[in-house]
C-alpha positions as CSV (number, residue, x, y, z in Angstrom):
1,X,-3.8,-17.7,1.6
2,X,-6.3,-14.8,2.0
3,X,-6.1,-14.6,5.7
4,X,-1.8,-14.2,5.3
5,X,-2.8,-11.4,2.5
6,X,-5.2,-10.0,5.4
7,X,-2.2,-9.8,8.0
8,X,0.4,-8.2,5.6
9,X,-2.2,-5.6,4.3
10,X,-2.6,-4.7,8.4
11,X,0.6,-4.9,9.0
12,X,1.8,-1.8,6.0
13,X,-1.5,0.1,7.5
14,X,0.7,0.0,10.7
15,X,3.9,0.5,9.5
16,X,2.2,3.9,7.2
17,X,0.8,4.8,10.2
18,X,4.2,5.2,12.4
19,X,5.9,6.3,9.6
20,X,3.7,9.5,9.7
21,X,4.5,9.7,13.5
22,X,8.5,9.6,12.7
23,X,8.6,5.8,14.4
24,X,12.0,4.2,13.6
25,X,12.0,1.1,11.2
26,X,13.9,-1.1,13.8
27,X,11.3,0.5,16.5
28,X,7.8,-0.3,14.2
29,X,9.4,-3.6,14.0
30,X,10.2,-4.6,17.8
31,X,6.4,-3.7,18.1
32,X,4.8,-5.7,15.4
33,X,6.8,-8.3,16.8
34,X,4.9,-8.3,19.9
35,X,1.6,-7.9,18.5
36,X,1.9,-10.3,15.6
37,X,4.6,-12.5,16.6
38,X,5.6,-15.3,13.9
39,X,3.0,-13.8,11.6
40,X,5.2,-10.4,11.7
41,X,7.3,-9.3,8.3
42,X,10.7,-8.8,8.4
43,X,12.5,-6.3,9.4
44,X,14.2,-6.0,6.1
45,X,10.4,-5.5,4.8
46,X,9.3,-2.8,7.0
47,X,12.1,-0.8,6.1
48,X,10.8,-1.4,2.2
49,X,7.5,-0.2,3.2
50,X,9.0,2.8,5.5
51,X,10.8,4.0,2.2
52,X,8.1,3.2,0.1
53,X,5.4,5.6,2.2
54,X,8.2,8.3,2.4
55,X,8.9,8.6,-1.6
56,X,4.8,8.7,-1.9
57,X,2.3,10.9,0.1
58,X,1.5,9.5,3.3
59,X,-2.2,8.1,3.7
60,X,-2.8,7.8,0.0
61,X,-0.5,5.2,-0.9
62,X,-1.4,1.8,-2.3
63,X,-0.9,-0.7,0.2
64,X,-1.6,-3.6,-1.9
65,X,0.9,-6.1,-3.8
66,X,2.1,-5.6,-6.9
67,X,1.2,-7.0,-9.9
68,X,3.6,-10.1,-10.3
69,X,3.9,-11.7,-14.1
70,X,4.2,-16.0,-14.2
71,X,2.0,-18.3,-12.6
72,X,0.7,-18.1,-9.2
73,X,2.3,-20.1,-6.5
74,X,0.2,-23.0,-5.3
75,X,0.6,-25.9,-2.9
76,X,-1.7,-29.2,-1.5
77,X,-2.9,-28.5,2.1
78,X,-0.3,-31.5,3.1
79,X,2.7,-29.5,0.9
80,X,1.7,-26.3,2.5
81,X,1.4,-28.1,6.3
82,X,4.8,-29.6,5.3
83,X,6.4,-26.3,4.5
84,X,5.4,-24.9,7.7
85,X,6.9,-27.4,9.9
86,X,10.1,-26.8,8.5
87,X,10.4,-23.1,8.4
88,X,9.1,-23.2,12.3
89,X,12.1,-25.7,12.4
90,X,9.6,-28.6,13.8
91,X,11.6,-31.1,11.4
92,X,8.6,-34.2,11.6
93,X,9.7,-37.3,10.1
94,X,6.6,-39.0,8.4
């Protein structure tokens, strides 16, 4: 899942980035969506990550996950190729 982790660490380094140049949420949003497309966060998230660069000093804040307690999620290649069809709504019957 590194490369996902890779995406959502450039995506906040975009979203700090227009927050600093006073970029709407909705607006930083509409253009991830064209540049990422189904790989984009939500728009519910960007707004998280606008608020969260605002309360902290822009450029110096920590755009990594935090720390979650409980065991990490994991998944077989087949589960995980499974669980993709279905969110993309490609319902395959096997």
């Amino acid at each position: 899942m590194k490369v996902f982790s890779d995406v959502r660490f450039k995506q906040r380094t975009v979203i700090e980035f227009l927050t600093t140049e006073k970029v709407p949420p909705i607006e930083v949003h509409r253009r991830m969506q064209a540049v990422y497309g189904d790989q984009r966060i939500d728009v519910s998230t960007v707004r998280h990550w606008v608020r969260r660069f605002k309360d902290g000093e822009l450029g110096h804040a920590d755009l990594g996950d935090k720390t979650q307690s409980g065991r990490p999620v994991t998944a077989s290649g087949q589960l995980q190729d499974r669980a993709e069809e279905l969110t993309r709504g490609h319902f395959v019957e096997k």
